[in-house]
Each structure stands twice: as structure tokens, then as C-alpha cells.
One Martini backbone bead per residue (centre of mass of N, CA, C, O) as a GRO file, in nm:
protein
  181
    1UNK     BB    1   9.792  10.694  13.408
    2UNK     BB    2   9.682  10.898  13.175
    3UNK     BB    3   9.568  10.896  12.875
    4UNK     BB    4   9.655  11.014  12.536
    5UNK     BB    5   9.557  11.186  12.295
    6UNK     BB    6   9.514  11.142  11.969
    7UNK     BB    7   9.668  11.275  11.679
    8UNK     BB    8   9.493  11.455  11.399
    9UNK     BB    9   9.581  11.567  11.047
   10UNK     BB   10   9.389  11.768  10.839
   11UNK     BB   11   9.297  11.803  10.530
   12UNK     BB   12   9.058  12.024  10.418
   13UNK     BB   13   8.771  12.037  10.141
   14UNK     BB   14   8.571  12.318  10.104
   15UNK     BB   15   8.243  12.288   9.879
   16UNK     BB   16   7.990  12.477   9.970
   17UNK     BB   17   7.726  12.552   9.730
   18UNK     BB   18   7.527  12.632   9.852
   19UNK     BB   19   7.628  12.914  10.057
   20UNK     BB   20   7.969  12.968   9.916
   21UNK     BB   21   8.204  12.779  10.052
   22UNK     BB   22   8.601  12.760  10.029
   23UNK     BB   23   8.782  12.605  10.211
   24UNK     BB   24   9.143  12.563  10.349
   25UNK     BB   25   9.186  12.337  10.596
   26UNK     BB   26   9.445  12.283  10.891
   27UNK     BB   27   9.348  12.036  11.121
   28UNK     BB   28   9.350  11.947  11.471
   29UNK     BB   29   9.262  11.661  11.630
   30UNK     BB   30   9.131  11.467  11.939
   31UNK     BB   31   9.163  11.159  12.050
   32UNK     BB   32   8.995  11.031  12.268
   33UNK     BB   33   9.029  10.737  12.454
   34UNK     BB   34   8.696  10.696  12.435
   35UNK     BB   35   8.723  10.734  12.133
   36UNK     BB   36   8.602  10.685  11.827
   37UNK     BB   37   8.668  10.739  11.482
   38UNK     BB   38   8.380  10.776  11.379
   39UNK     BB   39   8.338  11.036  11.580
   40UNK     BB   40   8.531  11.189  11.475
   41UNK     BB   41   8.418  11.180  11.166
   42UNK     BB   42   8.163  11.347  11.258
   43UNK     BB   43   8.309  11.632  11.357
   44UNK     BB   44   8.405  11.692  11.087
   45UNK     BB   45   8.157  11.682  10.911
   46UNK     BB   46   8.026  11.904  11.109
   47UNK     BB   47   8.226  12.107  11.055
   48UNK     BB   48   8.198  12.130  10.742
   49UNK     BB   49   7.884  12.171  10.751
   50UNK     BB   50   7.908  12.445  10.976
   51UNK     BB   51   8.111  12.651  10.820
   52UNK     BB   52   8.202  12.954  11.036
   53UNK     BB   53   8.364  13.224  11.129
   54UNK     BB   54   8.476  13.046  11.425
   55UNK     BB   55   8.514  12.790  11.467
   56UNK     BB   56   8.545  12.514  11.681
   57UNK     BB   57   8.699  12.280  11.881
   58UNK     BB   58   8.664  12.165  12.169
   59UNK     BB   59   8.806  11.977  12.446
   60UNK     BB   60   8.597  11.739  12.435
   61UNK     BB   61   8.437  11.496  12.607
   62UNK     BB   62   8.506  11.560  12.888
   63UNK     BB   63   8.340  11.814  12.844
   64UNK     BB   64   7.983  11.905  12.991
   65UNK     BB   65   7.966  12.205  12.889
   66UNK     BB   66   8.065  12.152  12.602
   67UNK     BB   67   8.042  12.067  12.282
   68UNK     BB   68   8.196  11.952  11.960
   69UNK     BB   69   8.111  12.231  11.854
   70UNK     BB   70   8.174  12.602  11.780
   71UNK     BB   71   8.027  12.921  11.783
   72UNK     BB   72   8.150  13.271  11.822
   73UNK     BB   73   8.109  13.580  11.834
   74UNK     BB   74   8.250  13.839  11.888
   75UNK     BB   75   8.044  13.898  12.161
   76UNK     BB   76   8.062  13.555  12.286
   77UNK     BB   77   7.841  13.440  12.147
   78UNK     BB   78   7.662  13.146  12.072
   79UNK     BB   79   7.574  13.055  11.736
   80UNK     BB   80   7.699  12.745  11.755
   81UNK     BB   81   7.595  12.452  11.839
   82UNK     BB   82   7.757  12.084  11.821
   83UNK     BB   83   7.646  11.788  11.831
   84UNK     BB   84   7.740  11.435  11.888
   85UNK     BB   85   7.561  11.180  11.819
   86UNK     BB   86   7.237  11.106  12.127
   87UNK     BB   87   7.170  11.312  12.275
   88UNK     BB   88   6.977  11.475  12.548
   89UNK     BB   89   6.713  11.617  12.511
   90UNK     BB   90   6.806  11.827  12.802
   91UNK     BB   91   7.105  11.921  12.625
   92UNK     BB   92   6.933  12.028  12.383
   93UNK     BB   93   6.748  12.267  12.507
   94UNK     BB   94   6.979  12.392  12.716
   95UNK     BB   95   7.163  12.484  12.421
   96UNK     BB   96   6.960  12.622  12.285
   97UNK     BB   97   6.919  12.887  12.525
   98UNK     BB   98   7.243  12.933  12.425
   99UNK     BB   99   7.161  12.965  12.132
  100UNK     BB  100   7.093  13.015  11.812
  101UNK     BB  101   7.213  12.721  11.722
  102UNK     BB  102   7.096  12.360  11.702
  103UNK     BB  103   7.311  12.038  11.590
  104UNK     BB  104   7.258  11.761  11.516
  105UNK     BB  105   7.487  11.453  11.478
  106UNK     BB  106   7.388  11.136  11.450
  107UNK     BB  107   7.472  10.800  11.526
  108UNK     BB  108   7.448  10.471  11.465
  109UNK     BB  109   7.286  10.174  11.489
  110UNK     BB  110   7.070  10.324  11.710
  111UNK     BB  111   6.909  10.562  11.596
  112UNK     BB  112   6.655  10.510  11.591
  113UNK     BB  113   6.576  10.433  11.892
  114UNK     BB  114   6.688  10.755  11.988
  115UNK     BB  115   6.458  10.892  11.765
  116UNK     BB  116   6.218  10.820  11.927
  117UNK     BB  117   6.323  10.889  12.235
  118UNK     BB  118   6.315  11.231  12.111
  119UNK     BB  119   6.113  11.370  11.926
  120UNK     BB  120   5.893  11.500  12.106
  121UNK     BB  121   6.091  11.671  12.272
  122UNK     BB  122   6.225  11.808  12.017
  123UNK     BB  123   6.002  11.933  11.803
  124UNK     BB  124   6.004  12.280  11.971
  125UNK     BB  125   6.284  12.314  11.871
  126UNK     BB  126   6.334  12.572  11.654
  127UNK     BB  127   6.677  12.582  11.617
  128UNK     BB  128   6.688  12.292  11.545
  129UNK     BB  129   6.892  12.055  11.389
  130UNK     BB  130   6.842  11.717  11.267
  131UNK     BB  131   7.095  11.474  11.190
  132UNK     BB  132   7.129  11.135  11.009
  133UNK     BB  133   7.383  10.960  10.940
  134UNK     BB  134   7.483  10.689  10.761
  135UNK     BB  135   7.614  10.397  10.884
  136UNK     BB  136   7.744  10.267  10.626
  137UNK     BB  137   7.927  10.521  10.499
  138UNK     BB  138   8.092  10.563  10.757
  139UNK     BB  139   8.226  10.256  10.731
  140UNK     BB  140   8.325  10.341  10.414
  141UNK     BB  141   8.510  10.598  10.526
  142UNK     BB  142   8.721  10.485  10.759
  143UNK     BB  143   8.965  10.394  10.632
  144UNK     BB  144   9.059  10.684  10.532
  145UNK     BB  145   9.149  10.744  10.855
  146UNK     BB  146   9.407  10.927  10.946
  147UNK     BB  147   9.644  11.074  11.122
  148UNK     BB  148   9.735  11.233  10.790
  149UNK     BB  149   9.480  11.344  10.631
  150UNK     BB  150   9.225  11.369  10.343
  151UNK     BB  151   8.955  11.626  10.266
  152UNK     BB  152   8.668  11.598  10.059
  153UNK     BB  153   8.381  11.825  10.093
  154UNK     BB  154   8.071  11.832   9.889
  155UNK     BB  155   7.796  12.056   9.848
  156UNK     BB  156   7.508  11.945   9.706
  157UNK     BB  157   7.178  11.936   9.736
  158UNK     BB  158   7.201  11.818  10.020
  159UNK     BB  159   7.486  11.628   9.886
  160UNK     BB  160   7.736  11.429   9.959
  161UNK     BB  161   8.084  11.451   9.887
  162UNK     BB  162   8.379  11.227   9.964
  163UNK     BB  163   8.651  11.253  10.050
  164UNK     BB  164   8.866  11.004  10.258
  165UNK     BB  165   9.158  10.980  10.134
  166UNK     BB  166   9.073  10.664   9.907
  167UNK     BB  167   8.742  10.734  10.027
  168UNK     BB  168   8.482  10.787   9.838
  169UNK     BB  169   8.122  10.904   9.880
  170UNK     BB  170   7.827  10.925   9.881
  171UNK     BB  171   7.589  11.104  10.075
  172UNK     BB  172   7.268  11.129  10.269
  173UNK     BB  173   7.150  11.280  10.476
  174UNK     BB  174   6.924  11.326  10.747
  175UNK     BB  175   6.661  11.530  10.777
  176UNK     BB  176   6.429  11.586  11.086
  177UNK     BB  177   6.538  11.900  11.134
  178UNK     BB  178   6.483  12.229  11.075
  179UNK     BB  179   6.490  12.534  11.130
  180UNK     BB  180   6.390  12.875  11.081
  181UNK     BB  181   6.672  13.022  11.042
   0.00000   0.00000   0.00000
């Protein structure tokens, strides 16, 4: 029999004053069997900061035709393709051609060992961002992530301030690379 992911129920409050977005949503999250909960919580914070009408997380970890995050225009055009991890640049350049951008946020103790045999290839890619969250903040943000609780994102000049559950840290993420658009 084959296990069930574990269903998580997130009140999100986004702030996000760069932009001037400031959605309050209602979303439900499935972690898969194989998935870590660090996983779970960059794939929200990755949505958090993406954030825009029609955004959707995939069916999950399980689907390799699919990214962890997308959004789709009404014409059905893929507008943003969003990795977390540290794919494949071959599934990160295969996904540029694919979307109008494409966002990687990288995360985990070998982030460094990952992003130095991926960066020559990934250089050329002009829609991609790629974004690298602090291992440590991660892991001080953890403790806060229940089956039923809040989030609340405030994004100004590109500072994330997290406030998950009973735990509070501000974050600054690493871009590595921006977009052109």
C-alpha cells in the first residue's frame, strides 16, 4: 500500500511592498512521502515570493514533467515555471524554453557544492532567477511549521521578514542571477 502525503493547511499573509501585492490566502499543501518539511516550506516561501493571479502549486514531487510552482496565463502559456531544490541545469534550461521565467530557489548544506557545478551552465539562461534561502534560517523557521498555521511574508528591498507559527526571523535571500525581464 502506498503511503499518503500528509495534508498541511497554511493561512499565508503576503506583504509584499516591492511589487505592491497583498494577498491573504488559504492554501492546502501536500507533502509527499519522500518530501522533507524544509521542502514543504521553501516551496511556500517560493510561492509567497512569486505571487501572482493563477499561481498554483503541481501535483508534486512525483510529476517530472511538472516544476513545484507555476502559473499560467489565460492563454494557457506557462508565464512562470518555479523549481525548488537544486535541479538539473539540463531541466532548468529545457523549462526556460518552456516558460516566459523560470526561478530556481536552491536551498540546503550543499547549496554551495551545487551552484558551482551548475553556474557556467546555467550563466546564459537570460529568464532565469535564481535564488539561494540561508540554510540556517531554514532550520530556525522549522520548528514553526504545523499542519494548520500562519504565515506571514513581508517582502521590502528584497528583505524577506518570515513570521511562521510562534517563529518570527528576518531572511535575505541570495540572488544569484536575475532575469532580464
Amino acid at each position: 500500500m502506498a503511503l499518503k502525503p500528509t495534508i498541511y493547511k497554511v493561512d499565508l499573509s503576503l506583504s509584499d511592498m516591492d511589487r505592491h501585492r497583498y494577498p491573504q490566502l488559504r492554501l492546502t499543501l501536500a507533502l509527499h512521502p519522500s518530501e522533507t518539511e524544509e521542502r514543504l516550506l521553501v516551496r511556500l516561501l517560493a510561492f509567497a515570493d512569486c505571487y501572482a493571479e493563477g499561481i498554483e502549486f503541481t501535483r508534486g514531487i512525483s510529476q517530472t514533467d511538472e516544476p513545484d510552482v507555476w502559473q499560467h496565463s489565460l492563454s494557457g502559456e506557462i508565464e512562470q515555471w518555479i523549481e525548488v531544490g537544486q535541479p538539473d541545469a539540463e531541466r532548468v534550461i529545457s523549462s526556460a524554453r518552456k516558460a516566459k521565467r523560470v526561478a530556481v530557489y536552491a536551498y540546503g548544506s550543499s547549496c554551495r557544492v551545487w551552484q558551482q557545478k551548475q553556474a557556467a551552465k546555467l550563466a546564459g539562461v537570460r529568464n532565469l532567477d535564481l535564488c539561494v534561502l540561508p540554510y540556517d534560517a531554514l532550520q530556525a523557521l522549522l520548528p514553526g511549521l504545523s499542519r494548520n498555521c500562519s504565515c506571514s511574508l513581508m517582502i521590502s528591498d528584497g528583505e524577506w521578514m518570515v513570521t511562521l507559527g510562534e517563529v518570527s526571523l528576518s531572511l535575505a535571500p541570495q540572488w544569484l542571477q536575475r532575469s532580464e525581464g
